[in-house]
MARNUGU-984025 format. One record per residue: residue in one letter; x, y, z of N, C-alpha, C, CB in turn. Coordinates in pm, whole numbers, padded with zeros to 5 digits, always signed. Glycine has a CB too. Layout:
aXYZXYZXYZXYZ
...
//
This chain:
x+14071+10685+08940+13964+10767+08998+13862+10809+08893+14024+10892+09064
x+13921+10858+08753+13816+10844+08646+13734+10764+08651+13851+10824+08541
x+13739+10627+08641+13655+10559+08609+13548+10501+08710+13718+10482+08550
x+13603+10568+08823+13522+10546+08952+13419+10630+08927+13593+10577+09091
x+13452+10766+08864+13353+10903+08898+13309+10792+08783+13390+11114+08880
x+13293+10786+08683+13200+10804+08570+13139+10674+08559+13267+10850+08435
x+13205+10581+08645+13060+10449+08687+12981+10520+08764+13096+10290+08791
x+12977+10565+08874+12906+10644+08978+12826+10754+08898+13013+10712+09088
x+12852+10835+08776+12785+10893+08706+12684+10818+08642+12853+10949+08638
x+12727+10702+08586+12617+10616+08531+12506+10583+08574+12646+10523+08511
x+12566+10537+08678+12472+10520+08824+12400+10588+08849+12518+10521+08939
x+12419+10726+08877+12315+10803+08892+12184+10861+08796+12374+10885+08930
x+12298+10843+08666+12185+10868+08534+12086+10741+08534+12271+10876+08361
x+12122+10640+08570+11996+10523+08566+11916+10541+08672+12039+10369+08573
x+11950+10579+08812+11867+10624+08921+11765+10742+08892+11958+10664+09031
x+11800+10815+08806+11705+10911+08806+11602+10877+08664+11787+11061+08806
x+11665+10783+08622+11547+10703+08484+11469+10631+08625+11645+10535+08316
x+11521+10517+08635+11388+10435+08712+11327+10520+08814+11432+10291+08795
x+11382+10642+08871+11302+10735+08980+11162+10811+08898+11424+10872+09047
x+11178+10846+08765+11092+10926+08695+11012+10873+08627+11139+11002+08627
x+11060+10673+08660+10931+10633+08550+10869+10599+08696+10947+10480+08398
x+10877+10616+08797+10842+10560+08903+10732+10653+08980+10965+10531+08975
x+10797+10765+08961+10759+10901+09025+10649+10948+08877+10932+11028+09066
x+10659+10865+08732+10556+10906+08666+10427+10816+08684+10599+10915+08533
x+10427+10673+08739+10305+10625+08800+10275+10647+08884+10284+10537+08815
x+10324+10670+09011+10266+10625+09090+10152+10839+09098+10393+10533+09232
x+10254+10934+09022+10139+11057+09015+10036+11039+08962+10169+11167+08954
x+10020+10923+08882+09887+10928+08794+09795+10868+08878+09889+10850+08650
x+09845+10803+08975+09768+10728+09098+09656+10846+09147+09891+10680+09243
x+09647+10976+09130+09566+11046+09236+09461+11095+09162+09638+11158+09316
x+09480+11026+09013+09335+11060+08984+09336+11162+08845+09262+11142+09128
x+09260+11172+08786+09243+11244+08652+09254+11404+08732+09070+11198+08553
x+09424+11488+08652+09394+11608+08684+09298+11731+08620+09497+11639+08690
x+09221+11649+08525+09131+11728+08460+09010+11757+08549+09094+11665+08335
x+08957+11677+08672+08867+11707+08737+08899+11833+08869+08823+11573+08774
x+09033+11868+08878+09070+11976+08973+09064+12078+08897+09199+11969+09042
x+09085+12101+08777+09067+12242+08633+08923+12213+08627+09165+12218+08434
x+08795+12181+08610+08689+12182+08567+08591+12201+08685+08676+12075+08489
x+08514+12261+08722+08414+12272+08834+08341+12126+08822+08302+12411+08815
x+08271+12118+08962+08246+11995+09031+08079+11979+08916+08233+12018+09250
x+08042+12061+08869+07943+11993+08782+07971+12003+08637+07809+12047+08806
x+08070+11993+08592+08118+11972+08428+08061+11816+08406+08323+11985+08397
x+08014+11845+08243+07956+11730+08200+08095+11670+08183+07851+11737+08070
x+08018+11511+08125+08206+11394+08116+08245+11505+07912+08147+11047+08072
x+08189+11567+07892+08214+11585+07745+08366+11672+07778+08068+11683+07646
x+08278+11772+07854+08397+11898+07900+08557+11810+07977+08298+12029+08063
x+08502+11713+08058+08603+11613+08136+08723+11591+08015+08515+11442+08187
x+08652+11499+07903+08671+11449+07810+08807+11554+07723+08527+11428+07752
x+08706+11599+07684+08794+11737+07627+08910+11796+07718+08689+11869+07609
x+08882+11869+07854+09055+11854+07911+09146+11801+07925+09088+11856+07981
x+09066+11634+07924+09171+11508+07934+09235+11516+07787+09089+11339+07966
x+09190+11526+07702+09293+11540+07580+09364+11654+07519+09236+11500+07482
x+09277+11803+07589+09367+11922+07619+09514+11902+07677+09295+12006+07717
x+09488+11819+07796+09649+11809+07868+09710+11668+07801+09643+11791+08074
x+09657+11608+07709+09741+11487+07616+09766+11401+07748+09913+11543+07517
x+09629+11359+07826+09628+11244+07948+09540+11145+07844+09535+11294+08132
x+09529+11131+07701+09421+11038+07656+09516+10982+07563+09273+11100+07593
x+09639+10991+07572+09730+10937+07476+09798+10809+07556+09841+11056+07424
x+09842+10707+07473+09885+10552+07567+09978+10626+07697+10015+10406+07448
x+10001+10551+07782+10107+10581+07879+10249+10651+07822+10141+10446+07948
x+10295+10512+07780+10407+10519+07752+10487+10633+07659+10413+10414+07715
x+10376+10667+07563+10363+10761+07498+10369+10934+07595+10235+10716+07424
x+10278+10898+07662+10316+11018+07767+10463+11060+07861+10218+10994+07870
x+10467+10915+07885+10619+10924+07970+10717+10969+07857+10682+10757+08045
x+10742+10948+07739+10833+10983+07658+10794+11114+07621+10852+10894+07555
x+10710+11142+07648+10692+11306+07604+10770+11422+07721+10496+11345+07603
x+10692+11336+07868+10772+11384+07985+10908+11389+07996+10745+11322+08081
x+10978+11290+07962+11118+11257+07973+11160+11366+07889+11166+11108+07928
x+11125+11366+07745+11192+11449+07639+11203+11619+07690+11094+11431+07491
x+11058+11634+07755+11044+11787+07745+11159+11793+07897+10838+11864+07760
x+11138+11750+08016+11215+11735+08112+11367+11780+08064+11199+11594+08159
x+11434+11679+07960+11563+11672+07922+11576+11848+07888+11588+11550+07786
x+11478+11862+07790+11487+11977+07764+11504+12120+07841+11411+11971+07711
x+11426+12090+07974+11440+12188+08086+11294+12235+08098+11553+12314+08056
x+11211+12197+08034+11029+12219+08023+10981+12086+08128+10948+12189+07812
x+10972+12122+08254+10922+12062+08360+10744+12054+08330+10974+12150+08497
x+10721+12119+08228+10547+12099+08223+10447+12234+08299+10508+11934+08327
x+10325+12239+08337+10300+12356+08319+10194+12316+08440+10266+12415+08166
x+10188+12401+08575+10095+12375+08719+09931+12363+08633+10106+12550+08866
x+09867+12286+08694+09723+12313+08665+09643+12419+08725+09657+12208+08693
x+09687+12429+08859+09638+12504+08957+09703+12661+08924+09678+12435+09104
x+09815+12659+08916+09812+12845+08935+09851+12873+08801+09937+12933+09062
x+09878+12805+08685+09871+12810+08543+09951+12881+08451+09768+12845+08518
x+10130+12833+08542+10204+12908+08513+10324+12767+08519+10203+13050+08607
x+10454+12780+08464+10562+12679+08399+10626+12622+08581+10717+12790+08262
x+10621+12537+08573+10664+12438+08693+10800+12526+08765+10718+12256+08622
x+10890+12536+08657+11032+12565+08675+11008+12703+08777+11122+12595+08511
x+10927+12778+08635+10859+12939+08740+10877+12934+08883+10674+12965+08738
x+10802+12836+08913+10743+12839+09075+10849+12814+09156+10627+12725+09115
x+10933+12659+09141+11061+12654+09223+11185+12729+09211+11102+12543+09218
x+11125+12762+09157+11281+12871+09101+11217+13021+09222+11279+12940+08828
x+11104+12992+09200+11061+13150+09319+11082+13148+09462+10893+13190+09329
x+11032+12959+09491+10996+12929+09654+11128+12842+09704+10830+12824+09679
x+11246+12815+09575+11378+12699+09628+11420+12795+09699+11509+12623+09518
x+11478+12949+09672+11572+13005+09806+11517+13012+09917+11624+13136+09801
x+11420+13030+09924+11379+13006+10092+11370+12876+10132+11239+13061+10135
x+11383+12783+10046+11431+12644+10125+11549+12613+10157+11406+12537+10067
x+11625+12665+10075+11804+12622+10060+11808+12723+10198+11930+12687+09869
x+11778+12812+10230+11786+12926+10319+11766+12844+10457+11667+13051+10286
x+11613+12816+10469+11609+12716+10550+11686+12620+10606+11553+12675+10518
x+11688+12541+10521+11792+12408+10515+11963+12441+10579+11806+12359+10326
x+11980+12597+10562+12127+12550+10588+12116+12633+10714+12263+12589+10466
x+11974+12698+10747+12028+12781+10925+12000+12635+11027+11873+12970+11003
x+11892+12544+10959+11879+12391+11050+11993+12331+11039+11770+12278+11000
x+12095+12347+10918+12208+12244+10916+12345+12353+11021+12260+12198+10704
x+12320+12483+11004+12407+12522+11132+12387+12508+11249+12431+12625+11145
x+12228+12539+11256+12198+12483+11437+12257+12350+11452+12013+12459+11488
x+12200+12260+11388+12266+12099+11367+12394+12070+11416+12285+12058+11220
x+12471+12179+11343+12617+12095+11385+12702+12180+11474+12717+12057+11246
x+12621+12325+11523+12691+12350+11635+12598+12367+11751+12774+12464+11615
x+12517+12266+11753+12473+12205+11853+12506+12054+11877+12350+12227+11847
x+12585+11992+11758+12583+11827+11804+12701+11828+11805+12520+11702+11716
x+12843+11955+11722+12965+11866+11718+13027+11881+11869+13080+11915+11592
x+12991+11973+11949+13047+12014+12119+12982+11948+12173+13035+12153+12192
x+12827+11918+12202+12822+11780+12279+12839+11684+12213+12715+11747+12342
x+12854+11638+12126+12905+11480+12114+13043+11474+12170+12910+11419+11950
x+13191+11528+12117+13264+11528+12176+13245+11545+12337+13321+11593+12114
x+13205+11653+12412+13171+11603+12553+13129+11504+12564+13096+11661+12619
x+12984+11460+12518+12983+11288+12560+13118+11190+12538+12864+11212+12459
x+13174+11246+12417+13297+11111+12412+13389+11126+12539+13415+11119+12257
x+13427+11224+12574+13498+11299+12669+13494+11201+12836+13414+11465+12671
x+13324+11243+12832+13263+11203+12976+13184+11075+12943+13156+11327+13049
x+13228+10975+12911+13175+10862+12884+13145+10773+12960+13226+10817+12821
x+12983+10744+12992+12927+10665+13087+12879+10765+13212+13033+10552+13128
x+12919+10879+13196+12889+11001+13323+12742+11063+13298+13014+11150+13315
x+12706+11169+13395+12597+11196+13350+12593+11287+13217+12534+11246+13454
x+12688+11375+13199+12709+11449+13065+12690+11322+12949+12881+11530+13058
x+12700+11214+12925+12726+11123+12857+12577+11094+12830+12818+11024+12915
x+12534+11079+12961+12360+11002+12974+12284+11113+12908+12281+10970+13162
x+12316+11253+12933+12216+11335+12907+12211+11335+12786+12219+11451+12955
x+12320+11375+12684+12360+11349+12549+12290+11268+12493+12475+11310+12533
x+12283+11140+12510+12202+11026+12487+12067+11041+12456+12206+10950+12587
x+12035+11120+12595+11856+11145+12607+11840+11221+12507+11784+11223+12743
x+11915+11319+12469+11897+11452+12322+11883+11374+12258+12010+11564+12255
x+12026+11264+12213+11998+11227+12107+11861+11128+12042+12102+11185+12095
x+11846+11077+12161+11706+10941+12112+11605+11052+12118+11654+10769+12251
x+11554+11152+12152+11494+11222+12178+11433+11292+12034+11563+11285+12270
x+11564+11371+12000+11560+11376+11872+11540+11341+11805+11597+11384+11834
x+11524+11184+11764+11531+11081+11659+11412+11044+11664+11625+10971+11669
x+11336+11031+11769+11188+10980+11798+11111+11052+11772+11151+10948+11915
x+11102+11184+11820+11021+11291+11793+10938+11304+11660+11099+11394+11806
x+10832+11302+11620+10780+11338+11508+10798+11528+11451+10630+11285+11536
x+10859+11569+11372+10862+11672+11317+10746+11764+11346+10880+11645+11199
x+10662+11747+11330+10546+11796+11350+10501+11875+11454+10484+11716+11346
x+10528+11758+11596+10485+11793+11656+10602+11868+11774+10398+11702+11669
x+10686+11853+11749+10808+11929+11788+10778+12092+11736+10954+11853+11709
x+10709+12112+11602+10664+12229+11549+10589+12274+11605+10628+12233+11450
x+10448+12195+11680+10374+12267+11762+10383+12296+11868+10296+12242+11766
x+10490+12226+11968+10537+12262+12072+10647+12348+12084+10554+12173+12124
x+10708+12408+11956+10808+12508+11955+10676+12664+11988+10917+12499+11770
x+10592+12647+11880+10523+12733+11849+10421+12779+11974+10469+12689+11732
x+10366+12641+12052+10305+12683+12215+10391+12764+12296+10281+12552+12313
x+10514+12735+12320+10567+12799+12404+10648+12917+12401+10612+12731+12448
x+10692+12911+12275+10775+13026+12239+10717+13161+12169+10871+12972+12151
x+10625+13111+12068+10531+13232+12009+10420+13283+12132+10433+13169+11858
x+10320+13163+12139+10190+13188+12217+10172+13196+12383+10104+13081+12176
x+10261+13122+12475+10258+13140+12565+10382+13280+12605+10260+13008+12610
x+10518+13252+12547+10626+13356+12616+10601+13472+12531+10798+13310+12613
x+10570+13418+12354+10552+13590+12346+10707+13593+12269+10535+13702+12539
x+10807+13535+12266+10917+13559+12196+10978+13536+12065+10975+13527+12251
x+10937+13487+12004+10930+13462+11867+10784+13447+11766+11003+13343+11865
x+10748+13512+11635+10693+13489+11572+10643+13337+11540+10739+13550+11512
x+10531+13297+11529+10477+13143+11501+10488+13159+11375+10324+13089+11548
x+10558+13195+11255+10547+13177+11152+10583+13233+11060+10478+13165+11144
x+10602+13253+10885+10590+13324+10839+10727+13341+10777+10530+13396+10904
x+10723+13397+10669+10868+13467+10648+10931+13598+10718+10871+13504+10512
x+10787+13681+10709+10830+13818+10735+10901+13880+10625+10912+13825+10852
x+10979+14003+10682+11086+14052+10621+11229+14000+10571+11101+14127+10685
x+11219+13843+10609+11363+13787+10605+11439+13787+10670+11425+13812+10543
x+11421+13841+10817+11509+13858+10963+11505+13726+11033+11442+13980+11076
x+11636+13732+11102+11672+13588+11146+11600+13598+11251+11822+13541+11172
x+11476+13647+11276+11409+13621+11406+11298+13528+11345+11351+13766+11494
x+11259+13527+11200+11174+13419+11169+11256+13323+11131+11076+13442+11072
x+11378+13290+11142+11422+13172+11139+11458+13043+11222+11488+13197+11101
x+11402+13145+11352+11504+13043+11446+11344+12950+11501+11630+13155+11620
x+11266+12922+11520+11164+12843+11539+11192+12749+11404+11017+12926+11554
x+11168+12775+11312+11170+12669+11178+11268+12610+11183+11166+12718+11039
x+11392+12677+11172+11518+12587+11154+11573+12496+11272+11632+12677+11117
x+11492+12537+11421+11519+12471+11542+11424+12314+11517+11465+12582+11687
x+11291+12325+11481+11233+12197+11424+11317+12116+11330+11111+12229+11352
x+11368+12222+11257+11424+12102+11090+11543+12029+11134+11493+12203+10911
x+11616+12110+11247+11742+12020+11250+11794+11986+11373+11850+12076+11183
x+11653+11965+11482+11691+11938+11618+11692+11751+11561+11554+12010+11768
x+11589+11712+11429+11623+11580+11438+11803+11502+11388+11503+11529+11348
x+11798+11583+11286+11991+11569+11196+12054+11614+11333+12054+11726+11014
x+12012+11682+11471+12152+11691+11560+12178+11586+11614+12159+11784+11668
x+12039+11481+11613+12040+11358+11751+12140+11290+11645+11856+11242+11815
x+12141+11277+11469+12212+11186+11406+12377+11242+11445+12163+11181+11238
x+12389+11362+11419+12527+11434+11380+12611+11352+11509+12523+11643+11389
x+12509+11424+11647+12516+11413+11758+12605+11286+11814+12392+11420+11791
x+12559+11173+11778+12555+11006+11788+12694+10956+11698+12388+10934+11706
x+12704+10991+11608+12767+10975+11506+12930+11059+11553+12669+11036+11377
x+12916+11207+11594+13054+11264+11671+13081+11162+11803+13027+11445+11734
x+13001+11098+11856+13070+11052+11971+13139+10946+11934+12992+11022+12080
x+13021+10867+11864+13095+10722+11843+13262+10707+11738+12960+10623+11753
x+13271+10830+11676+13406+10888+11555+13476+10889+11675+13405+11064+11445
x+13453+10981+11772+13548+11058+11872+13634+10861+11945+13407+11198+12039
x+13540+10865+12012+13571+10742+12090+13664+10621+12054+13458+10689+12110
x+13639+10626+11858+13703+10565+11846+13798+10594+11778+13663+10496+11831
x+13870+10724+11766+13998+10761+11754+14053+10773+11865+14015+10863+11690
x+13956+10818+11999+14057+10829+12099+14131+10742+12126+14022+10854+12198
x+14068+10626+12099+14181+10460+12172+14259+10423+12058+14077+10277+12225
x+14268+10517+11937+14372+10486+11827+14540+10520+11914+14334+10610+11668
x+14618+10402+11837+14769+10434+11847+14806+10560+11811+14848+10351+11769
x+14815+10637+11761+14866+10767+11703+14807+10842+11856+14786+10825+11521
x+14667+10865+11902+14642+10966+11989+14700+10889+12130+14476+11014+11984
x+14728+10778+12137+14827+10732+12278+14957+10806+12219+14858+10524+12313
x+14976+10764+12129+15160+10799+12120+15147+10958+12131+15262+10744+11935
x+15065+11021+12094+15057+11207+12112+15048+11209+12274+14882+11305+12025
x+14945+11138+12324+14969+11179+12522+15071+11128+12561+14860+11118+12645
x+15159+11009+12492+15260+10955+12551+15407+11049+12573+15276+10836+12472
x+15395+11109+12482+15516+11291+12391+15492+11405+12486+15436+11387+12183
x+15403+11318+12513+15336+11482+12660+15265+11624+12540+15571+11605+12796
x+15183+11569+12425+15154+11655+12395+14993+11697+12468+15181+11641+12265
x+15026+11893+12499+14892+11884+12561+14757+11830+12519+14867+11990+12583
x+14661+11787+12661+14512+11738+12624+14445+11836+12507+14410+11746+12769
x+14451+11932+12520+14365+12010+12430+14400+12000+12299+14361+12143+12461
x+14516+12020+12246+14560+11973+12095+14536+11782+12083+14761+12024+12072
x+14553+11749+12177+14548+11586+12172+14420+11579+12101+14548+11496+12329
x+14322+11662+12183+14174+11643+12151+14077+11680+12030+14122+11699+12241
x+14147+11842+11999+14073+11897+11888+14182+11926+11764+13993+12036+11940
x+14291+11921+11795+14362+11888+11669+14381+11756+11577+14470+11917+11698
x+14433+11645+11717+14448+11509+11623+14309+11440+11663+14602+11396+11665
x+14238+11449+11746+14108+11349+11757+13994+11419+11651+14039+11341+11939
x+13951+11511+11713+13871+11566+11611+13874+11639+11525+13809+11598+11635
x+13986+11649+11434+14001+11671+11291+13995+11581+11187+14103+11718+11274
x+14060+11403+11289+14002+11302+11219+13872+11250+11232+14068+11215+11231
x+13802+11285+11325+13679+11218+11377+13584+11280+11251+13630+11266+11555
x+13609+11401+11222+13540+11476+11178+13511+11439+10995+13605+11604+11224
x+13576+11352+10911+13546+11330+10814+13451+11268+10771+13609+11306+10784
x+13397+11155+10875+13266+11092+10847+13128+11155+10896+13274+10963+10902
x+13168+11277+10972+13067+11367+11009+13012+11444+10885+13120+11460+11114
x+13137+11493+10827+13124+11584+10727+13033+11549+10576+13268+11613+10701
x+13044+11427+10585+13053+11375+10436+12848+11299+10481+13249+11212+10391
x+12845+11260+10639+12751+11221+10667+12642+11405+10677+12790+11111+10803
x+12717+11490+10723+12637+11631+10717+12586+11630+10571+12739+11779+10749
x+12612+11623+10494+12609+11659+10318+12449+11524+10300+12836+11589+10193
x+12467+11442+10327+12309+11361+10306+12219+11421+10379+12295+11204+10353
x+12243+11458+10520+12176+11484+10599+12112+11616+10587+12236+11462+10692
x+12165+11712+10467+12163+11834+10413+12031+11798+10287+12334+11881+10355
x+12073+11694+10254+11975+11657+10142+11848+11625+10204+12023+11533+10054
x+11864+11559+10323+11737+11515+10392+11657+11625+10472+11774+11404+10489
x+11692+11743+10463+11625+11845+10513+11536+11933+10411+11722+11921+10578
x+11606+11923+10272+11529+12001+10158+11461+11903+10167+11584+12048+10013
x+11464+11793+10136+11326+11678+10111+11245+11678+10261+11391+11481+10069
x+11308+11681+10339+11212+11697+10497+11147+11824+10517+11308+11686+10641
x+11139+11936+10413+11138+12032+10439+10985+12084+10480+11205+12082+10346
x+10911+11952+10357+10721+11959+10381+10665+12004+10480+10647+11836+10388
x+10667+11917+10604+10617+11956+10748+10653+12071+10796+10653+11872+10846
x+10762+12102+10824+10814+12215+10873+10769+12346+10794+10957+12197+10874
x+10821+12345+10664+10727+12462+10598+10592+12492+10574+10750+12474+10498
x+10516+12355+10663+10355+12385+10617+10362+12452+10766+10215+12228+10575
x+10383+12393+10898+10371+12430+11029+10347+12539+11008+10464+12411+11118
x+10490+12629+10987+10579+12736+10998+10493+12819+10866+10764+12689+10978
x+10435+12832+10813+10399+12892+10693+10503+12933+10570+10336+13001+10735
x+10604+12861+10563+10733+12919+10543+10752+12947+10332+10865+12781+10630
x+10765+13021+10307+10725+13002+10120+10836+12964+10057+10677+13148+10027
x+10836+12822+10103+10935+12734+10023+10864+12655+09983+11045+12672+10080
x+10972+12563+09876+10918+12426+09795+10906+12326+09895+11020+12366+09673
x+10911+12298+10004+10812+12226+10074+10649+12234+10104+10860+12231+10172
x+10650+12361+10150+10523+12426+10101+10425+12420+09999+10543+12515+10087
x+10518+12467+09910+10478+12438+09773+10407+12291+09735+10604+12453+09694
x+10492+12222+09757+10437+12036+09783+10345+11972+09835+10503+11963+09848
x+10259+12064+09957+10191+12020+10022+10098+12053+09939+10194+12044+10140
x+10051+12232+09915+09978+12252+09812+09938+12222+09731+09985+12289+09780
x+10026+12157+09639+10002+12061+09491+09944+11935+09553+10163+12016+09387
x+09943+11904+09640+09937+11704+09709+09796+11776+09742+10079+11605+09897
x+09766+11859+09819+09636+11935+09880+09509+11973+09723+09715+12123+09971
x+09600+11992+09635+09507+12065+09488+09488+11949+09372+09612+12216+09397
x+09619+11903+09407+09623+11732+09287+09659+11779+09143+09429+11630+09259
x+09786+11894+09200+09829+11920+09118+09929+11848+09042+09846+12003+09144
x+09914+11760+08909+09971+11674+08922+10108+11710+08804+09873+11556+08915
x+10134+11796+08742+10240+11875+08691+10326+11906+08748+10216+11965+08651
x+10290+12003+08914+10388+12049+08999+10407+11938+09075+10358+12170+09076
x+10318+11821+09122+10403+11721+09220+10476+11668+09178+10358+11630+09282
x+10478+11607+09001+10564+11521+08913+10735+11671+08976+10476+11510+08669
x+10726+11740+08924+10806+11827+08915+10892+11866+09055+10731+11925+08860
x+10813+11864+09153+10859+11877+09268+10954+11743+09299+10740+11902+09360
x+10880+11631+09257+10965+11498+09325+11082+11487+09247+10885+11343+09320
x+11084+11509+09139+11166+11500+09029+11306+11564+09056+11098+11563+08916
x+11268+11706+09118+11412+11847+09211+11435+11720+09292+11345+12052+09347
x+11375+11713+09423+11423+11586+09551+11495+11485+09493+11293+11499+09631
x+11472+11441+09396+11560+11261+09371+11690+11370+09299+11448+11082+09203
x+11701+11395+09202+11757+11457+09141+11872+11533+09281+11648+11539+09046
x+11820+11643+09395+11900+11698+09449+11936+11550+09522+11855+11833+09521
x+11875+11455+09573+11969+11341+09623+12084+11228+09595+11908+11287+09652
x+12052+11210+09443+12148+11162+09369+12270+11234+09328+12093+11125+09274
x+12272+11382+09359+12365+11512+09261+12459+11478+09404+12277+11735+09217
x+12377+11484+09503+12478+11508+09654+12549+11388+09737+12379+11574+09775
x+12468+11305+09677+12532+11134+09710+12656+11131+09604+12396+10976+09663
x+12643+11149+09479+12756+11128+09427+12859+11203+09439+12744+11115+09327
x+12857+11350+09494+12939+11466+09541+13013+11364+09719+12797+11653+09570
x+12908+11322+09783+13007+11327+09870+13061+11183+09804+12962+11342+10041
x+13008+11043+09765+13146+10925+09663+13235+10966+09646+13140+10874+09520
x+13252+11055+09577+13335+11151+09514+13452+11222+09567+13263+11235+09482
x+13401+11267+09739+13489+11351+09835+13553+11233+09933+13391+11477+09930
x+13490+11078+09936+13515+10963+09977+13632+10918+09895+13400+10883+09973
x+13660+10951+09790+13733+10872+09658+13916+10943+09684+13634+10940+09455
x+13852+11079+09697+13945+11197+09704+14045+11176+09872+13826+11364+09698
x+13916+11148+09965+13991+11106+10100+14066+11006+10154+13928+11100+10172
x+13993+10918+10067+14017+10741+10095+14076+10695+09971+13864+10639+10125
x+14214+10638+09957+14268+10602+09823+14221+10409+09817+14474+10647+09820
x+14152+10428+09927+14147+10248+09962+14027+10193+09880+14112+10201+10150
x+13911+10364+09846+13803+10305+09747+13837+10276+09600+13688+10400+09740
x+13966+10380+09573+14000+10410+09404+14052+10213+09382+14188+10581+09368
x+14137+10213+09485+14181+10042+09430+14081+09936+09447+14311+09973+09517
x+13973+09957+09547+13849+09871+09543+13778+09904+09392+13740+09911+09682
x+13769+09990+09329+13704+10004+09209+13771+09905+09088+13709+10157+09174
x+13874+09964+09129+14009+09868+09004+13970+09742+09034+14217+09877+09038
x+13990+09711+09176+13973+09507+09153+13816+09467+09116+14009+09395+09344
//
């Protein structure tokens, strides 16, 4: 199992090299950030001069190794726009994302793990069909606009929830945002519990339990879905990752003062310090949580530790 984790460690340390030399071109793509610091009629002298203020007039490569080094170091570099240390900022606006992220990942899964099991339950019935419709429903939907139709009917027409905002931190501004972020992860969770369920139910072990006369209800949520439930779990944990990185839309809708937010802003200002920095958290939190759940795969399944060996 050692040597499983610490290939998989490797792995990830090279994923986040080719992500940062990757995520360091394609930021330079948006253009000299010396013209967003300088007013729209600065001569090219003044241009000139910021561009080598922020050490953008030095070879590339030379730059990327400066990035990498200070990075290693924990010096993410310094916003152009509000003119304060990268780290500063996400370190102010990440808890209200992680905050975010996990009231969408509770709606998520106790809204998908009871109907999916019902769909497995009532299979081919209309409980089954309707399930279905959530789920494609879900999956199709653009984020967005699921945000503006939360916000028509619930803020502006009924009047029952706030369109926005943090507020005071009361779970009454949470439930519009986190109902957008993770009505799409329920159609996955959703899809994913039935098809687990279904196919433990026709496993030998859960015949031989109804065959013992043990009751339906333990048949169901003790031995079916306690096993069903491991590829849910381990599939919840990406799907967790895909909500801090999904978080953009939803926190611009919603006004919400997280690092999604934050992201749009910098992409909106061309801030190109905080976007390097922002993408850099995302790959980084996706690679940390992919190898966490390998890892909880390795621990569950002894069938990967001997696939590593051969």
């Amino acid at each position: 199992m050692s040597r499983y984790v610490v290939a998989r460690l490797f792995q990830g340390i090279i994923t986040l090299l080719f992500a940062s030399m990757l995520i360091f071109g394609l930021v330079r793509l948006i253009g000299n950030p010396a013209a967003v610091v300088l007013p729209e009629d600065a001569t090219q002298a003044e241009v000139d001069a910021m561009t080598k203020y922020l050490g953008l007039d030095k070879p590339l490569p030379e730059q990327y190794w400066l990035f990498i080094s200070r990075l290693a170091q924990g010096d993410w570099g310094q916003s152009i726009v509000f003119k304060r240390p990268v780290m500063g900022l996400v370190r102010e606006r990440f808890p209200a994302t992680l905050k975010l992220a996990f009231a969408a990942a509770l709606v998520s899964l106790f809204c998908a793990l009871p109907v999916g099991v019902l769909a497995s339950l009532k299979r081919s019935r209309w409980q089954d069909k309707i399930a279905k419709c959530f789920a494609i429903v879900g999956q199709s939907m653009p984020g967005f606009w699921l945000g503006i139709l939360l916000i028509q009917f619930f803020a502006v027409q009924f009047r029952l929830l706030p369109p926005g905002g943090y507020g005071d931190g009361g779970i009454i501004n949470w439930i519009l945002p986190a109902a957008c972020l993770g009505y799409h992860s329920t159609a996955g969770v959703l899809r994913l519990t039935r098809s687990s369920m279904l196919e433990i139910l026709g496993s030998d072990f859960v015949r031989l339990a109804r065959i013992k006369g043990v009751p339906e209800k333990l048949v169901i949520w003790k031995h079916a879905f306690r096993n069903a439930l491991i590829p849910v779990v381990t599939f919840g944990a990406v799907i967790y990752t895909y909500m801090l990185m999904g978080s953009v839309i939803t926190e611009t809708i919603f006004a919400w003062p997280g690092v999604g937010r934050l992201a749009y802003e910098a992409i909106k200002d061309r801030d190109y310090g905080l976007i390097r920095g922002i993408i850099i958290l995302f790959v980084a939190l996706y690679v940390v949580i992919n190898l966490a759940v390998d890892i909880l795969y390795c621990v569950v399944d002894p069938r990967i530790r001997f696939e590593s060996r051969q």
